[in-house]
ROFILUM-82360 format. One record per residue (C-alpha): residue in one letter; x, y, z. Coordinates in steps of 0.05 Angstrom, whole numbers, plus 5000, padded with zeros to 4 digits. Layout:
# ROFILUM-82360
AXYZ;...
//
This chain:
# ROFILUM-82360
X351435458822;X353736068783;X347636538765;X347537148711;X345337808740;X347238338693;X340538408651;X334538598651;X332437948609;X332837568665;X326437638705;X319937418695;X313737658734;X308337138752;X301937488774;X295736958793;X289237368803;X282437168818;X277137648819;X282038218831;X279738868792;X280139278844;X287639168855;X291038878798;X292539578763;X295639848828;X299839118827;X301439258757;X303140008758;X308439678824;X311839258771;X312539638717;X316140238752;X321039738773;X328140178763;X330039498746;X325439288693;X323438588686;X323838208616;X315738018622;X309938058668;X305737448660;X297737528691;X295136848703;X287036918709;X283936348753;X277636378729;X276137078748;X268237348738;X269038018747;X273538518704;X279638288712;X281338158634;X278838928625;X284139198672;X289638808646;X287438908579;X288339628584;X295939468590;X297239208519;X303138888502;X306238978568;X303538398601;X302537748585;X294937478599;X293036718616;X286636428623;X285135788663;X278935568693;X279635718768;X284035138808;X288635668864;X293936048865;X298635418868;X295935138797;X295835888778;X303536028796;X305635398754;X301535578696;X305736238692;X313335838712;X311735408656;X310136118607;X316336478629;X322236548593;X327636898638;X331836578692;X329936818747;X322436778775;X319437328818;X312137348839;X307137868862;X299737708889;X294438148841;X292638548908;X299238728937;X305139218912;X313039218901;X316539848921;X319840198859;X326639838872;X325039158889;X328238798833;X335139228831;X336139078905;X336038378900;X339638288830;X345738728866;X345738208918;X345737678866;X351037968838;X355437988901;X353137278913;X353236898846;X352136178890;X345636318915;X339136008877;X335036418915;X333737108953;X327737438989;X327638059030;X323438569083;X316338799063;X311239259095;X305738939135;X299039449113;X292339449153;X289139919100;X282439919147;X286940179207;X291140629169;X297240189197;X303240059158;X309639779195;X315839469166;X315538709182;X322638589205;X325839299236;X332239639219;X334139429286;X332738789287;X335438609225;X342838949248;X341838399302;X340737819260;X345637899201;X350238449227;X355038499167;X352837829127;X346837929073;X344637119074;X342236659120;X345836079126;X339235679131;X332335919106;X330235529164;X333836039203;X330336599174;X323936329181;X323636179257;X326436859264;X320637139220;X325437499169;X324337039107;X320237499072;X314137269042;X311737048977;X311737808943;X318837858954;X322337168929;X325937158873;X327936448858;X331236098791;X328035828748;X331735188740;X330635068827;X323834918796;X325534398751;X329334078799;X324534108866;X317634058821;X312634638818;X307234778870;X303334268903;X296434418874;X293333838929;X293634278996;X288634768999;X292235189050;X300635249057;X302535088987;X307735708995;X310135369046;X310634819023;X314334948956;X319735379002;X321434839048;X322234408992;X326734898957;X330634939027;X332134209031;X336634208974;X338835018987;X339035269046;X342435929040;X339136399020;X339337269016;X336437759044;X335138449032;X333838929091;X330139449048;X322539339048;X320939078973;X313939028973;X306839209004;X302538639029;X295338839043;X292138469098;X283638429112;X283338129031;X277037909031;X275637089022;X282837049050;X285936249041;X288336299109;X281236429139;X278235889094;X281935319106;X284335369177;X282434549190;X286534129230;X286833609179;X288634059128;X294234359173;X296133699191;X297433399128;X302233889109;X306133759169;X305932969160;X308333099085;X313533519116;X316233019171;X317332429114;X320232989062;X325133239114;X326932519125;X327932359061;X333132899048;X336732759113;X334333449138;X328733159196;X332933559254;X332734179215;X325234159202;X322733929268;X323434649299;X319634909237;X313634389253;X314434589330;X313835249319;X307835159258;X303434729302;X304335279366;X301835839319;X296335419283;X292435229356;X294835819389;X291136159322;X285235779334;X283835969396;X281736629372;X278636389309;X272835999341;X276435279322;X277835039399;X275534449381;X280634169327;X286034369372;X286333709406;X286033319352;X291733669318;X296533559377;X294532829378;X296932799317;X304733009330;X305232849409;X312932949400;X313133589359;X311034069413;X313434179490;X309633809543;X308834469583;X304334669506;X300634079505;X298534159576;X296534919570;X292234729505;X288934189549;X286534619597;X285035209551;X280734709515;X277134439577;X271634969575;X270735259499;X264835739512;X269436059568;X276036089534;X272336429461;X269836809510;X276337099535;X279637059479;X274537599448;X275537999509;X283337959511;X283238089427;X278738669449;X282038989495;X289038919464;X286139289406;X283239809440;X289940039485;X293039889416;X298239379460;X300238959400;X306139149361;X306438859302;X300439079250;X295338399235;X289638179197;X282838439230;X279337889271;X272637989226;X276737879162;
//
């Protein structure tokens, strides 16, 4: 597929908010100092109640404002791919931030790789509340994964790795979504996800720029990934995962991805006072995780009082003696 790159009338900015006042101008002011400037911003309201029509009022005629009553950020994003008029799509949650050169890092890339339908990049990981910011994938580190290259052969790749970016810093075309379908708007939690491993079926490569490109600010209240941390929810998007995969003749690919998914998911809820719903989960996909796993969740799950009870001590101390390396969400959040 041969892509243009060589104007600015090629990107539009799709923005879903919900209730976010108190960041959208500082998401805003992030876009429009892009030193490549993108043809429209589009603000897709999902049935805020506070001021967020005030704030982006205030901007005039630089941004595009949609109202629709509240159904998620999936329903939200499509509302906005269905209003935008460039080629490319880029997105931005209302309460994070690009970096002023975002967009002019990744349409250089484009340019030196015309075949790609899609390109992410680095971002920061900030715990405003600690007064932590940390790049999420090193200097370093990134030397050691792509050396000289600037794609991954497989998004799948990049993903396992934990350098695919995250959803402030894709930048996909436009036509990908005509062809894969917008976001599911049925999954209350991994929708993202899901719409990228889609996307990855039918491309795989994709680019990726070293540079951070954007700010994500963990401890947002009323967080998605705090509300719907259920093993059936997690679960279903797994199962639709394992027959899409299939479908597309990509099941090998994917079944690393699901490993790795379902060891984060009950290894997460362990420390988020779900013990419980691990079992169940694992039930579920007996294949898709190592016996030696399956056997440590057992036993970690024999005696829930004791193990939330050392898992608030272990979370405790590692906090304290500041042992972790990479900056997270607060457990309270």
């Amino acid at each position: 597929m041969s892509v243009q790159t060589d104007t600015s009338d090629n990107i539009s900015v799709v923005m879903p908010a919900y209730n976010a006042a108190g960041t959208i101008g500082r998401a805003l002011d992030s876009v429009i100092a892009q030193t490549h400037p993108a043809r429209e911003i589009i603000v897709v309201d999902d049935g805020s109640t506070d001021r967020t029509a005030q704030v982006v009022s205030e901007y005039g005629g630089r941004v595009e404002y949609l109202y629709q009553d509240n159904a998620g950020p999936g329903a939200a994003r499509n509302t906005g791919i269905r209003a935008a008029r460039g080629e490319w799509i880029a997105f931005l949650d209302a309460d994070d931030e690009w970096l002023p050169h975002r967009l002019a890092l990744q349409v250089d890339l484009l340019g030196r790789h015309p075949d790609l339908a899609w390109v992410t990049g680095n971002y920061i990981d900030c715990a405003c509340c600690q007064n932590r910011r940390q790049e999420r994938v090193s200097p370093d580190r990134t030397q050691e994964l792509l050396g000289d290259r600037e794609c991954f052969a497989s998004f799948f790749d990049a993903l396992l790795l934990d350098a695919w970016g995250c959803t402030d810093t894709m930048l996909i075309r436009r036509s990908v979504f005509e062809e894969v379908g917008l976001f599911c708007t049925d999954l209350k939690r991994g929708h993202d996800f899901d719409m990228w491993w889609r996307i990855a079926y039918r491309y795989p490569r994709i680019g990726f720029c070293p540079e951070p490109l954007a700010v994500y600010h963990l401890d947002v209240p009323g967080s998605v990934i705090r509300r719907y941390y259920e093993a059936s929810i997690l679960g279903e998007l797994i199962e639709r995962h394992v027959q899409l995969s299939q479908r597309h003749g990509m099941a090998e690919a994917f079944r690393p991805v699901a490993s790795h998914f379902l060891r984060l998911w009950t290894r997460g809820m362990l420390f988020n006072d779900r013990i419980g719903q691990i079992r169940p989960l694992l039930r579920r996909f007996p294949t898709l995780t190592s016996r030696g796993w399956r056997c440590l969740m057992w036993l970690l799950t024999l005696c829930p009082p004791l193990t939330r009870w050392a898992c608030r001590v272990l979370s405790s101390v590692v906090r304290r003696l500041r042992l972790r390396q990479s900056v997270v969400r607060s457990p309270s959040a």
